[in-house]
KEMIDO-909785 format. One line per field, with one value per atom (N, C-alpha, C): x, y, z; atom name. Coordinates in nm, 4 decimals. Atoms other than C-alpha are relative to their C-alpha. Layout:
residues N
east	(X,...) .
north	(Y,...) .
up	(Z,...) .
at	(CA,...) .
This chain:
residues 224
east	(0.1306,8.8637,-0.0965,0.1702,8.5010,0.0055,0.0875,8.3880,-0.1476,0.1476,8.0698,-0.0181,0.0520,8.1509,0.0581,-0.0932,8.2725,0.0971,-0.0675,8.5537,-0.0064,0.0631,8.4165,-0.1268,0.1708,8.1141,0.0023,-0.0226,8.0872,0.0117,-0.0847,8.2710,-0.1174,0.1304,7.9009,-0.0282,0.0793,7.7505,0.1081,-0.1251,8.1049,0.0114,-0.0026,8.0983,-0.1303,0.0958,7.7593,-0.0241,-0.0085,7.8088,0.0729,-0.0588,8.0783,-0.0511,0.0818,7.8565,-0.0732,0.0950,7.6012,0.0766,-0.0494,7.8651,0.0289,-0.0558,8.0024,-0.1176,0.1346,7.6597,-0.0206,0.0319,7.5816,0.0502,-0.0884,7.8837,-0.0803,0.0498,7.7198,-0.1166,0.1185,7.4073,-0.0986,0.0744,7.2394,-0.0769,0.0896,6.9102,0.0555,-0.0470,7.0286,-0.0904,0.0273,6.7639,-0.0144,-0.0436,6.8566,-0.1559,0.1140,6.6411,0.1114,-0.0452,6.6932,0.1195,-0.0819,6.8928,0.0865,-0.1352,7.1381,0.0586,-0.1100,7.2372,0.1023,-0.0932,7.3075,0.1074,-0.0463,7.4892,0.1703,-0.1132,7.6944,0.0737,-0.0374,7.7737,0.0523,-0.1052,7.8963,-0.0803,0.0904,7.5615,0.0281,0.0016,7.6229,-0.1766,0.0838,7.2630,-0.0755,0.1082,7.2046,-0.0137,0.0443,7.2326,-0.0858,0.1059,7.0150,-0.1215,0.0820,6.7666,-0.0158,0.0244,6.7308,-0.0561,0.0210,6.7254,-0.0914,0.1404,6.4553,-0.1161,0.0913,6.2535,-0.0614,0.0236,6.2704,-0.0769,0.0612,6.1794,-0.1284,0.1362,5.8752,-0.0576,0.0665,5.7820,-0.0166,0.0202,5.8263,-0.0681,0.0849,5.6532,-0.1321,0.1749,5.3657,-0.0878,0.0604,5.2952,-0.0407,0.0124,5.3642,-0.1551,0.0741,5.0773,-0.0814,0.1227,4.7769,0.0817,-0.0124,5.0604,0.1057,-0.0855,5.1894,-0.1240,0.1208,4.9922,-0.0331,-0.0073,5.0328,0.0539,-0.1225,5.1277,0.0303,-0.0514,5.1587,0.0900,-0.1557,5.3815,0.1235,-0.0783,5.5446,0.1345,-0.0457,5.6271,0.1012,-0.0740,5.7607,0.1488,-0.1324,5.9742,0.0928,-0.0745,6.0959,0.1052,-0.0554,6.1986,0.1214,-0.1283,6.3836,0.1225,-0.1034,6.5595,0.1228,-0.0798,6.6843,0.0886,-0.1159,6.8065,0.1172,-0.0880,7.0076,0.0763,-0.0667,7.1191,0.1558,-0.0984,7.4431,0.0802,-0.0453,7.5233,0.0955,-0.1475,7.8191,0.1196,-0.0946,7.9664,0.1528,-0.1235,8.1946,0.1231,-0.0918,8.3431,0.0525,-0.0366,8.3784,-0.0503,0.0393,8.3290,-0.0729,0.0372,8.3578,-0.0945,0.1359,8.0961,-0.0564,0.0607,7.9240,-0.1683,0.1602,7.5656,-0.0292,-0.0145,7.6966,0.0235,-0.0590,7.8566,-0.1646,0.1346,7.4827,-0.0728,0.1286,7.2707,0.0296,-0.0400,7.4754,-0.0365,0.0470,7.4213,-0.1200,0.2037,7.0502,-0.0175,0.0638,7.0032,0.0320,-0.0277,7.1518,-0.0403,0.0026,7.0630,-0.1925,0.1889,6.7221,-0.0756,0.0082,6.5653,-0.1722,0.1108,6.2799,-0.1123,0.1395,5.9120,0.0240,0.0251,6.0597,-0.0098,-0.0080,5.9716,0.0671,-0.0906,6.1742,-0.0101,0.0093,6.0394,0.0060,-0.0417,6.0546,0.1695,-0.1656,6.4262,0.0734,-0.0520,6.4915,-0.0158,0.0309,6.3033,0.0890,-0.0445,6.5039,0.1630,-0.0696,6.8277,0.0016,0.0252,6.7367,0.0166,0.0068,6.6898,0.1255,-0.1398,6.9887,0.1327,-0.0420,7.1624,0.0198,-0.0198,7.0489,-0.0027,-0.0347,7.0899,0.0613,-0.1052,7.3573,0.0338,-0.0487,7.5569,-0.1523,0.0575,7.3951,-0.1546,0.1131,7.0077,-0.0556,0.0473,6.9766,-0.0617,0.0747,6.6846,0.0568,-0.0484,6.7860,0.1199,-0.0719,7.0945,0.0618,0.0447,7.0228,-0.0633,0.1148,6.9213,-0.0745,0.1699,6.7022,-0.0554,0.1119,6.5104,-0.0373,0.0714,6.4426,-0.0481,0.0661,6.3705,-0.1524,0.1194,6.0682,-0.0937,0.1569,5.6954,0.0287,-0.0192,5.6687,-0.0777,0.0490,5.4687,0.0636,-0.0565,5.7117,0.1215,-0.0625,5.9778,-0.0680,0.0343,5.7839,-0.0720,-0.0154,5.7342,0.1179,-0.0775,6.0637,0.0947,-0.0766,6.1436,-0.0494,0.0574,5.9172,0.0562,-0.1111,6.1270,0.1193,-0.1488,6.4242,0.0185,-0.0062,6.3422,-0.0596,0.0192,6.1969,0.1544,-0.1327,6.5906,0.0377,-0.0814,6.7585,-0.0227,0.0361,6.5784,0.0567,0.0184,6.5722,0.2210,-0.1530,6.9776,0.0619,-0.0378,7.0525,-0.0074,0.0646,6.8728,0.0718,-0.0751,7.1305,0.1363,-0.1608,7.4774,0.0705,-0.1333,7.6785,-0.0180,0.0258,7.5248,0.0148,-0.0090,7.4623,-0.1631,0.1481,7.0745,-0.0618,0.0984,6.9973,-0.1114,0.0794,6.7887,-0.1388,0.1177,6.4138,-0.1009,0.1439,6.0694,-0.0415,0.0852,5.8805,-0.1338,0.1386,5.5914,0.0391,0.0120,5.5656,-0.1017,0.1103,5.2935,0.0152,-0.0643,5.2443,-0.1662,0.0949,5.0057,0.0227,-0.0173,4.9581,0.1141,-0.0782,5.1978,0.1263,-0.0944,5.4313,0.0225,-0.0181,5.5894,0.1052,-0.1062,5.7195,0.0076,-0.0097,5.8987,0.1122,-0.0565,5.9899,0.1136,-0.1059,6.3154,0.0506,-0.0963,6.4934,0.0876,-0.1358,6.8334,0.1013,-0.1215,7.1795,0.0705,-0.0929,7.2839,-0.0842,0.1269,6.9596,0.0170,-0.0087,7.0652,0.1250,-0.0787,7.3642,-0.0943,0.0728,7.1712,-0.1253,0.0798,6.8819,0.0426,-0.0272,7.0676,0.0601,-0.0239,7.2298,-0.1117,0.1349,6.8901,-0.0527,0.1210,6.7407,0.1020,-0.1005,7.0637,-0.0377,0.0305,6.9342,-0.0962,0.0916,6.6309,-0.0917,0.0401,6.6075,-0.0896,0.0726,6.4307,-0.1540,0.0599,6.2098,-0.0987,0.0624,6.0992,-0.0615,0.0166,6.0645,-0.1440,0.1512,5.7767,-0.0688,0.1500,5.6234,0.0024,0.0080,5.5504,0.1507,-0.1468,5.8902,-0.0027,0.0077,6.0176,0.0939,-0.0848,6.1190,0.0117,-0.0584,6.2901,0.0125,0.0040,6.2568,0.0831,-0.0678,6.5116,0.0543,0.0035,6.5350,0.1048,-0.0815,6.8348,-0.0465,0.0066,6.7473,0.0692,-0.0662,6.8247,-0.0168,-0.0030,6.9403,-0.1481,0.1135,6.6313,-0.1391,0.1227,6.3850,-0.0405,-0.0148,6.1951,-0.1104,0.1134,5.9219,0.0510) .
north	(-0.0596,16.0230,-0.0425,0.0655,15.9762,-0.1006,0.0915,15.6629,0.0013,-0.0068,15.6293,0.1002,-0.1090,15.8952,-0.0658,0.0034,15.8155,0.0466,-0.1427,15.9417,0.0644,-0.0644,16.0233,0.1452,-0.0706,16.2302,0.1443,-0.1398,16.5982,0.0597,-0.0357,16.8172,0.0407,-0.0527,16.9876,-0.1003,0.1161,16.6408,-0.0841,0.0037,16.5348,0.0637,-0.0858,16.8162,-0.0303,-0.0056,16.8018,-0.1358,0.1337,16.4274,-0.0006,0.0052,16.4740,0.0634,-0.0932,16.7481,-0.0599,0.0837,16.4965,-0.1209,0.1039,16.2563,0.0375,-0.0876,16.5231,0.0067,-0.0123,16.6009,-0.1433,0.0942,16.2340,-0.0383,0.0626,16.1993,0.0778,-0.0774,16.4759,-0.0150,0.0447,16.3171,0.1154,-0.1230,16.6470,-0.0745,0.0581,16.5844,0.0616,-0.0108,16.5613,0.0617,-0.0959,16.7768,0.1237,-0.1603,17.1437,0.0569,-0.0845,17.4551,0.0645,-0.1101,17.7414,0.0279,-0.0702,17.8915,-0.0671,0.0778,17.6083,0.0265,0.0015,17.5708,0.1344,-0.1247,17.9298,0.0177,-0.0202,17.9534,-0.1296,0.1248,17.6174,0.0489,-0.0397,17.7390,0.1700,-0.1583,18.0963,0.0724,-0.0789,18.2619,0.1420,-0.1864,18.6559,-0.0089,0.0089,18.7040,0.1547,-0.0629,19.0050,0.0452,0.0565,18.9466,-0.1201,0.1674,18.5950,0.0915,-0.0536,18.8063,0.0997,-0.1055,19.1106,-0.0827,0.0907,18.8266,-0.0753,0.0925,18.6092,0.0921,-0.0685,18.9501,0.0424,-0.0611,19.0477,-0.1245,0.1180,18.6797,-0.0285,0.0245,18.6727,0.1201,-0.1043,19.0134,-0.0536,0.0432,18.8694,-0.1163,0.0449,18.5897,-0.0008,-0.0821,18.7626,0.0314,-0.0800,18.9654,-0.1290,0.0733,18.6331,-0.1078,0.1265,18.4187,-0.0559,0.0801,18.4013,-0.0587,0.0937,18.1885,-0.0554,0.0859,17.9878,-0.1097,0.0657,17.6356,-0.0015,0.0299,17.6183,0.1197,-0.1266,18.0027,-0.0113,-0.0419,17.9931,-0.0743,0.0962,17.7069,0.0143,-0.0297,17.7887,0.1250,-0.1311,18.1731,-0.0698,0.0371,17.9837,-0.0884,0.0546,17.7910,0.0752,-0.0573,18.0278,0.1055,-0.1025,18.2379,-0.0974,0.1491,17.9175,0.0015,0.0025,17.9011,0.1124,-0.1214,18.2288,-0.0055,-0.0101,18.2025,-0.0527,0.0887,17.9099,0.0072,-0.0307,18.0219,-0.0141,-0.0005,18.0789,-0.0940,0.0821,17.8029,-0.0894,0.0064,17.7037,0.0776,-0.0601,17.9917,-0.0176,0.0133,17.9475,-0.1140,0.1593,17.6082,0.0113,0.0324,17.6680,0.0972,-0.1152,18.0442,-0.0162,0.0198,17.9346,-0.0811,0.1071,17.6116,-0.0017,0.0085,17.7240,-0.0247,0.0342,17.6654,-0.1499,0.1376,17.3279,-0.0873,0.0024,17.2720,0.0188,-0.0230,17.4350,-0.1028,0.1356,17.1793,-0.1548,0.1160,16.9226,-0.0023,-0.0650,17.0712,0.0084,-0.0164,17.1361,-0.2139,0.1158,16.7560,-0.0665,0.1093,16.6063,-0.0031,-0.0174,16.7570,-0.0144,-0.0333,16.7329,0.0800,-0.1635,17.0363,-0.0221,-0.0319,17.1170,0.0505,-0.0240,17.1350,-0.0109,-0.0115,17.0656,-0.1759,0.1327,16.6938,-0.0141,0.0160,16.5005,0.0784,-0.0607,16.6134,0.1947,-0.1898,17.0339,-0.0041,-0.0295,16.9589,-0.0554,-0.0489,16.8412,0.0909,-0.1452,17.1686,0.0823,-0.0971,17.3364,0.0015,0.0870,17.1583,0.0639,-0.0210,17.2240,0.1340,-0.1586,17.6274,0.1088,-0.0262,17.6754,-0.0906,0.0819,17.4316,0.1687,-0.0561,17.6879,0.1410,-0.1014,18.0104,0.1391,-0.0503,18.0846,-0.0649,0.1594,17.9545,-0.0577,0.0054,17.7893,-0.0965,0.0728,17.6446,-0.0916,0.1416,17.2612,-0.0799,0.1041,17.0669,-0.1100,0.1418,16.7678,-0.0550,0.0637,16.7442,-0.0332,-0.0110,16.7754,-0.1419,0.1061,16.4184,0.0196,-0.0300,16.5728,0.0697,-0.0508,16.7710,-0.1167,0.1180,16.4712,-0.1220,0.0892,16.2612,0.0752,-0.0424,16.5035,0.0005,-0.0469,16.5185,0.0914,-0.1124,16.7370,0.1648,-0.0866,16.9552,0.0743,-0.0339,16.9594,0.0641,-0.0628,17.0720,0.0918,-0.1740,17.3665,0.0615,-0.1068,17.4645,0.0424,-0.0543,17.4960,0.0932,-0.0986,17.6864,0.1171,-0.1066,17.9115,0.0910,-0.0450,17.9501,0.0583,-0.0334,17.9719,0.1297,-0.1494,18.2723,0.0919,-0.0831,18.4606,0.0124,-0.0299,18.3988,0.0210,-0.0726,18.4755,0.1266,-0.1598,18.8032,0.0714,-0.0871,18.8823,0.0163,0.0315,18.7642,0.1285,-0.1082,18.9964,0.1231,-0.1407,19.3006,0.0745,-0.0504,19.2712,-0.0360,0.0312,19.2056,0.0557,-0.0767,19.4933,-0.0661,0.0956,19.3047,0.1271,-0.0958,19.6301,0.0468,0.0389,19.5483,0.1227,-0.1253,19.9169,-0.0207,-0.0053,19.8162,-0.0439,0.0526,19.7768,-0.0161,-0.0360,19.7028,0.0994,-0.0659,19.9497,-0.0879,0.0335,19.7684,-0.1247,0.0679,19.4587,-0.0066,0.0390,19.4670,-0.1453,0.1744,19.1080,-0.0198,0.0563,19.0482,-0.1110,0.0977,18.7575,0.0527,-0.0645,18.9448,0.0368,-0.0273,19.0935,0.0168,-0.0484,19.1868,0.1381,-0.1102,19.4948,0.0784,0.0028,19.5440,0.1580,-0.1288,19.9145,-0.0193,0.0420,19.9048,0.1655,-0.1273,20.2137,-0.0482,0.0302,20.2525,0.0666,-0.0654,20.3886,-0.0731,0.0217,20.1438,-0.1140,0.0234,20.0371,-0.0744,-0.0095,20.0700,-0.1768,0.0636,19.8287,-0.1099,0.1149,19.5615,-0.0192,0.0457,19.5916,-0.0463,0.0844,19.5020,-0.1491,0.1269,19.1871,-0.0969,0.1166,19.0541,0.0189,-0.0142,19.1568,-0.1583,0.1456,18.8806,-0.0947,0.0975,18.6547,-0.0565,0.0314,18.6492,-0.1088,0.0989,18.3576,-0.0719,0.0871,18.1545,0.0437,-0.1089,18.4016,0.0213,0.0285,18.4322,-0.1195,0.1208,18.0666,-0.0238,0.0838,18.0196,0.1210,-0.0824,18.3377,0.1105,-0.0529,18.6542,0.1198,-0.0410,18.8363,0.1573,-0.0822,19.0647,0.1068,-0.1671,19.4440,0.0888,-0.0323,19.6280,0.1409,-0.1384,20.0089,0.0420,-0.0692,20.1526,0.1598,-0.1615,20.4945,0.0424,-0.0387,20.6271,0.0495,-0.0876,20.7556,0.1344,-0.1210,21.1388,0.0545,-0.0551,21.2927,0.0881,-0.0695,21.4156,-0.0750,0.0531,21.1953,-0.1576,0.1838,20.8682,-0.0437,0.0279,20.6414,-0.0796) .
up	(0.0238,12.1383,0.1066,-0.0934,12.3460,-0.0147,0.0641,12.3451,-0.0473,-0.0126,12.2201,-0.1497,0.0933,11.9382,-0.1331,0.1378,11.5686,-0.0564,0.0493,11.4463,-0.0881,0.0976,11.1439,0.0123,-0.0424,11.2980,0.0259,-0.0123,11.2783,0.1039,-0.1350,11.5074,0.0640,-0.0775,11.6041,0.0931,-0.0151,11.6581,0.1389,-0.0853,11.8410,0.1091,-0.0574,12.0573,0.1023,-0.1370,12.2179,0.0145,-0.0356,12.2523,0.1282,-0.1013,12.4584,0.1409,-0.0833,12.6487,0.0814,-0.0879,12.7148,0.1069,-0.0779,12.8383,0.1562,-0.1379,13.1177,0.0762,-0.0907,13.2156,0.0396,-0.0422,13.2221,0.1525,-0.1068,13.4710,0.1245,-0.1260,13.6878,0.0533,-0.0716,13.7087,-0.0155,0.0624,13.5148,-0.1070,0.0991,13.3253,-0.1702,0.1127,12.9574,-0.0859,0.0994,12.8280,0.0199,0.0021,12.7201,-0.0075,0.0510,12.7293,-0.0423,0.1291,12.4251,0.0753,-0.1120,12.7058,0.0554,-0.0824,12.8497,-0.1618,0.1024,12.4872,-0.0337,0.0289,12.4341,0.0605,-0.0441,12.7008,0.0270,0.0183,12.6793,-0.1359,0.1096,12.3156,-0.0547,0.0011,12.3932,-0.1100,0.1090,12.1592,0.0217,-0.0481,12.1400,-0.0106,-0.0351,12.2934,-0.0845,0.0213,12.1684,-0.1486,0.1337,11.8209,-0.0193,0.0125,11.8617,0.0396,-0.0925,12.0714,-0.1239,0.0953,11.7993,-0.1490,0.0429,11.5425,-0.0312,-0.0384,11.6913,0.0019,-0.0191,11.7334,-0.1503,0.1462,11.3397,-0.0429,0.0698,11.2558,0.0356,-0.0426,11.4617,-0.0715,0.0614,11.3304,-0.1732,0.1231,10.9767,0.0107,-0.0615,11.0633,0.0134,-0.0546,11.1966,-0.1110,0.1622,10.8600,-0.0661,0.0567,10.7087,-0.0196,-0.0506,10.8971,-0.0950,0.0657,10.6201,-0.0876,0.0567,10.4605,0.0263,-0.1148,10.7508,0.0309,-0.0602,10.7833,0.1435,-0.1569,11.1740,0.0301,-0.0240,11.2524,0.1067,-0.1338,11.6024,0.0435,-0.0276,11.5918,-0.0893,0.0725,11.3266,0.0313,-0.0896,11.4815,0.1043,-0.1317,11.8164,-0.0834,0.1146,11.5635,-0.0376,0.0703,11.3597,0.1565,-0.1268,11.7257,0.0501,-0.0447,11.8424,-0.0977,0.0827,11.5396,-0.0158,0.0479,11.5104,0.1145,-0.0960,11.8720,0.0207,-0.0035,11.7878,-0.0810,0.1292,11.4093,0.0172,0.0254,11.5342,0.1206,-0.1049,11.8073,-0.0214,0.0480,11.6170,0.0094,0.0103,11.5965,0.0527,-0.0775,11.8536,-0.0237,0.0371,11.7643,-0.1649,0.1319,11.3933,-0.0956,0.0988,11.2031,-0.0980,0.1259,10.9047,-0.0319,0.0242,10.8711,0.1346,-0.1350,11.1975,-0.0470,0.0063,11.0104,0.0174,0.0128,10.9407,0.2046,-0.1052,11.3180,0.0878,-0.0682,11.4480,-0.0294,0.0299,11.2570,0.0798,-0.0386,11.4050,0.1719,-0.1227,11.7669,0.0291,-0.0190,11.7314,-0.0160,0.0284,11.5995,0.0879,-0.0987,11.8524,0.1559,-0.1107,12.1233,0.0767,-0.0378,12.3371,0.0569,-0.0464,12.3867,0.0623,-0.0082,12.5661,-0.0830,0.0720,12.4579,-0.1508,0.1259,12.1270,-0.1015,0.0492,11.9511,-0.0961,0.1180,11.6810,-0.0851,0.1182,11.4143,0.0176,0.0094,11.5112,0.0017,-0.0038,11.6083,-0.1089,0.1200,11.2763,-0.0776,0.0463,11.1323,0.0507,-0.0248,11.3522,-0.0400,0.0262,11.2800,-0.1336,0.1604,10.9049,-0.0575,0.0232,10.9291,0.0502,-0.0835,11.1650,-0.1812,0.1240,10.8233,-0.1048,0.1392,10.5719,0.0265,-0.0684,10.7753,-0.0878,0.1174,10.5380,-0.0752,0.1109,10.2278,-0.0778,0.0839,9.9847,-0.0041,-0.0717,10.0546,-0.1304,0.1385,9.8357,0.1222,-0.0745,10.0199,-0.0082,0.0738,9.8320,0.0472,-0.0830,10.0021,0.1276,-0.1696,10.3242,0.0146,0.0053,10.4382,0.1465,-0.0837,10.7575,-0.0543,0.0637,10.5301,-0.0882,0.1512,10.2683,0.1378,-0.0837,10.6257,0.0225,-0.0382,10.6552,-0.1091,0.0794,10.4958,-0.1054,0.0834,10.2039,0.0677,-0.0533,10.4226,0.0992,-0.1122,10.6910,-0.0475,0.0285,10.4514,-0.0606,0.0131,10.3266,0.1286,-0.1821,10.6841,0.0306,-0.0009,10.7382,-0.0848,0.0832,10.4266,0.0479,-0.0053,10.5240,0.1522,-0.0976,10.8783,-0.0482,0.0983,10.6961,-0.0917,0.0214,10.5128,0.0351,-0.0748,10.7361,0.0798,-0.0335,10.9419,-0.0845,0.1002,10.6505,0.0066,0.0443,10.5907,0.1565,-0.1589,11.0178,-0.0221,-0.0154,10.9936,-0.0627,0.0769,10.6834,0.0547,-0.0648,10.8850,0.0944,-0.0815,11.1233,-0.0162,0.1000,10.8712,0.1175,-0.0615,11.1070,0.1067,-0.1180,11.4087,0.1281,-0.0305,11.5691,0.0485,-0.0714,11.6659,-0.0427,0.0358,11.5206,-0.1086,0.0984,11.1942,0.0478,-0.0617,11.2897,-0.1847,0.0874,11.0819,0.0345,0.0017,11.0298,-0.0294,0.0067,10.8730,-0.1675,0.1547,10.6012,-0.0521,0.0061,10.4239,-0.1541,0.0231,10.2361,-0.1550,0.0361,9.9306,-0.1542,0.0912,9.6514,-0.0740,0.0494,9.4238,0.0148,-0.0390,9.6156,0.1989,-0.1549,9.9970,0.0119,-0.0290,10.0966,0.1118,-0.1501,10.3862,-0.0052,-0.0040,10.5318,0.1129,-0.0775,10.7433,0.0370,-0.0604,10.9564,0.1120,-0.1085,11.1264,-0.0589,0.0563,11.0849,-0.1050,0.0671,10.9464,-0.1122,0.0364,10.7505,-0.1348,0.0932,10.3917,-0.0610,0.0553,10.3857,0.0601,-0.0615,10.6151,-0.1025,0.1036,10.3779,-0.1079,0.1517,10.0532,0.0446,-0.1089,10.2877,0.0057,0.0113,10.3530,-0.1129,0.1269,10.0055,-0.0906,0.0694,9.8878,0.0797,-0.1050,10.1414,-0.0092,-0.0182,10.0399,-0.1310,0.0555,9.7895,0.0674,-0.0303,9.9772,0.0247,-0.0130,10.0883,-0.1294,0.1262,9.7011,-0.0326,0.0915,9.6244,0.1098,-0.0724,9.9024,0.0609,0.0024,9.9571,-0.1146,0.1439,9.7449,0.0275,-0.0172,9.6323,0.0819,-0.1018,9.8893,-0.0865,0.0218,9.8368,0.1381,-0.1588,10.1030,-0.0470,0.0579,10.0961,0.1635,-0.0886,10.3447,0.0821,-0.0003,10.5599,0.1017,-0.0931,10.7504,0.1200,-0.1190,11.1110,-0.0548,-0.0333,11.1396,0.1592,-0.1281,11.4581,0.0559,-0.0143,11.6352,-0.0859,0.0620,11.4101,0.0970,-0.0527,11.5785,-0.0986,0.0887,11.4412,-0.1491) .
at	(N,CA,C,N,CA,C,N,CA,C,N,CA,C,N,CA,C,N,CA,C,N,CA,C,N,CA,C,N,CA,C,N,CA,C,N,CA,C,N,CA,C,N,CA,C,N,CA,C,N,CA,C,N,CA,C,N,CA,C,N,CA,C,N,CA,C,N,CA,C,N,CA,C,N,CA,C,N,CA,C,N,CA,C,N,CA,C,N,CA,C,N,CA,C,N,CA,C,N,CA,C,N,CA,C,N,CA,C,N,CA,C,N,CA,C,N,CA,C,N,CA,C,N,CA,C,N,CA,C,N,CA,C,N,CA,C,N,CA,C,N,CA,C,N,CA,C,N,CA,C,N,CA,C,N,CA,C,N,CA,C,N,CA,C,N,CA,C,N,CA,C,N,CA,C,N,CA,C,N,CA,C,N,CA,C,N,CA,C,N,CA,C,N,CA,C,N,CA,C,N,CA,C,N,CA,C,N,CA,C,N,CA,C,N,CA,C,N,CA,C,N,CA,C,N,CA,C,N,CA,C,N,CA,C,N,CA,C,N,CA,C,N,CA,C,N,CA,C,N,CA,C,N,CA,C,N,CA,C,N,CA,C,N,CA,C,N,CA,C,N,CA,C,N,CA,C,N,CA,C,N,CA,C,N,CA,C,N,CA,C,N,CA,C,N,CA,C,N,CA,C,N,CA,C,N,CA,C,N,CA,C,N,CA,C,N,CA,C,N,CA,C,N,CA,C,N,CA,C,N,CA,C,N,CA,C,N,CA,C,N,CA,C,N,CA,C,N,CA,C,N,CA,C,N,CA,C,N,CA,C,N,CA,C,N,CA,C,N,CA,C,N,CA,C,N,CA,C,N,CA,C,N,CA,C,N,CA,C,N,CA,C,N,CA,C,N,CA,C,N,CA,C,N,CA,C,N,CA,C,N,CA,C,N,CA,C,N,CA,C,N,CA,C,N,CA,C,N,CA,C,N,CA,C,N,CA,C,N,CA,C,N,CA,C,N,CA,C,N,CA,C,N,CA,C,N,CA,C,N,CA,C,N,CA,C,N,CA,C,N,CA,C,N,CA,C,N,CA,C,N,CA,C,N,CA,C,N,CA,C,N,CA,C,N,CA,C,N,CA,C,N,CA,C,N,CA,C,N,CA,C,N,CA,C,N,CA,C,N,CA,C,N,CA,C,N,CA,C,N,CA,C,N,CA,C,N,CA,C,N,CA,C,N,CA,C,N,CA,C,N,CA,C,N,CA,C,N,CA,C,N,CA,C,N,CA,C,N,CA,C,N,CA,C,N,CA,C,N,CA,C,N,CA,C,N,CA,C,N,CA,C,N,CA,C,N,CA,C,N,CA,C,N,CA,C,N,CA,C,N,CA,C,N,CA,C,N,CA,C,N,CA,C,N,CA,C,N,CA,C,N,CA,C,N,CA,C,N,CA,C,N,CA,C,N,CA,C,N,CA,C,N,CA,C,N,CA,C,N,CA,C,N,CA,C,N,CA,C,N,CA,C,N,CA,C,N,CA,C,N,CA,C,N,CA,C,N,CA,C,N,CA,C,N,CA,C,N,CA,C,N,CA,C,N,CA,C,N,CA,C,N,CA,C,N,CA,C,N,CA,C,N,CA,C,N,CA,C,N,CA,C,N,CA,C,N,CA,C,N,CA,C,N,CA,C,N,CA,C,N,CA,C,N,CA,C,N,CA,C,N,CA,C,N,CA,C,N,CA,C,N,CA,C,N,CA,C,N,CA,C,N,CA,C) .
């Protein structure tokens, strides 16, 4: 094995250990931008990129109940780009494999505490979302974990939007009030991606107001 690594220690966490060791040898500064990782981690770009665009748009709608929106937004964009930076190493527990990847690694412009938020949202991506047993979400503020829930389902919902992974489903328009949210969606393939993120969107419920997704097929010759 590495030295330096555990053998106990998750293959994510394992992995970009060893990463940092190679770079070390090459005498390469050991901290990543969004973009070395993607690219060290084999991200399909233009699912992260379609992704990161829905989450900021949700997001956006979201802001009058985002404490910090503009950091929050740049957050939630980061996250989404990274959501799947497992993938490659491990399908099946690639949220698990990502969180381990994000936490370890040192990313530009982003401090401890965002790269465990981010770490945390990349975690609950998919599969089943328990704060409680997460111990970098129970290392954060109570404030700092309902910031990142509130990342977290905004990716869930952007993730769901694009199930076929086929970048066609867009917003149309969310509109967002005490009560309720309801978000208009078009594309070909609109209908199945909306019921995807409407299952996705537990989290989504528990910290803002519950989301309804009204969906409209494109027709040949129609835009808008």
């Amino acid at each position: 094995g590495s030295p330096g690594i555990h053998r106990n220690a998750p293959r994510g966490f394992a992995c970009a250990q060893r990463c940092k060791q190679k770079k070390g040898r090459k005498k390469v500064p050991l901290m990543d931008t969004i973009a070395s990782l993607c690219d060290r981690y084999g991200v399909d770009m233009d699912h992260a990129r379609h992704v990161a665009a829905l989450t900021q748009q949700l997001l956006e709608a979201a802001r009058a109940w985002l404490p910090d929106p503009d950091r929050l937004i740049a957050l939630g964009e980061t996250a989404a780009l990274l959501h799947n930076v497992g993938m490659k190493l491990d399908e099946a527990h690639h949220h698990t494999v990502g969180r381990d990847i994000v936490a370890s690694s040192e990313i530009e412009g982003v401090d401890a505490t965002e790269r465990a938020m981010l770490a945390c949202a990349v975690r609950f991506h998919r599969k089943k979302v328990d704060p409680e047993a997460e111990p970098l979400m129970q290392a954060l503020t109570e404030a700092q974990r309902h910031s990142t829930l509130l990342i977290t389902a905004a990716l869930r919902v952007a993730d769901g939007l694009d199930y076929h992974g086929r970048q066609d489903t867009r917003i149309v328009a969310l509109t967002i009030d005490p009560e309720a949210a309801l978000l208009r969606v078009r594309g070909s393939y609109c209908h199945e991606n909306a019921a995807r993120a409407l299952a996705k969107a537990g989290v989504w419920n528990r910290v803002l107001p519950p989301l309804r997704i009204e969906a409209r097929m494109d027709r040949p010759g129609t835009d808008g």
